[in-house]
C-alpha positions, 0 to 999 in steps of 0.5 A: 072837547067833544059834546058828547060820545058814542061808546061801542062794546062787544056782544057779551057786554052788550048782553051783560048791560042789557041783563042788569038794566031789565033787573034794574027796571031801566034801560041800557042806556040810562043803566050805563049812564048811571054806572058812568056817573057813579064811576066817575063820582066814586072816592077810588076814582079821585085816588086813582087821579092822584096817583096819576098826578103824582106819577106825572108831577112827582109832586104830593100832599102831605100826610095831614093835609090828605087827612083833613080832607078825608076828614071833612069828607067823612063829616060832610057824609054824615052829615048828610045821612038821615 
């Protein structure tokens, strides 16, 4: 496992990273570490593992299973909310 990481991108996504981070008040590198953490944190993001898993496994969850989860996740956001 590594301690950490050095990503390269092309000179337009450079300019285009550089271009929202000045918008957001931030730097480019704390900018790409928010998109990575929200990217990393997002719902579409564990969906798409899954998929991976199952295509991987052939194995998958029941209907009801997956709907309590997304149940107790919508919960857990609203309740959340102020």
């Amino acid at each position: 496992m590594a301690d950490g990481a050095d990503i390269h991108i092309d000179a337009e996504r450079a300019e285009r990273l550089k271009a929202a981070a000045e918008v957001a008040g931030l730097s480019p590198e704390a900018y790409a570490l928010q998109a990575l953490d929200r990217a990393m944190d997002d719902d579409w993001a564990e969906a798409l593992a899954s998929l991976e898993e199952f295509d991987r496994t052939g194995q998958s969850v029941p209907a009801e299973e997956a709907l309590e989860t997304f149940r107790r996740k919508v919960e857990q956001r609203r309740a959340q909310r102020p």
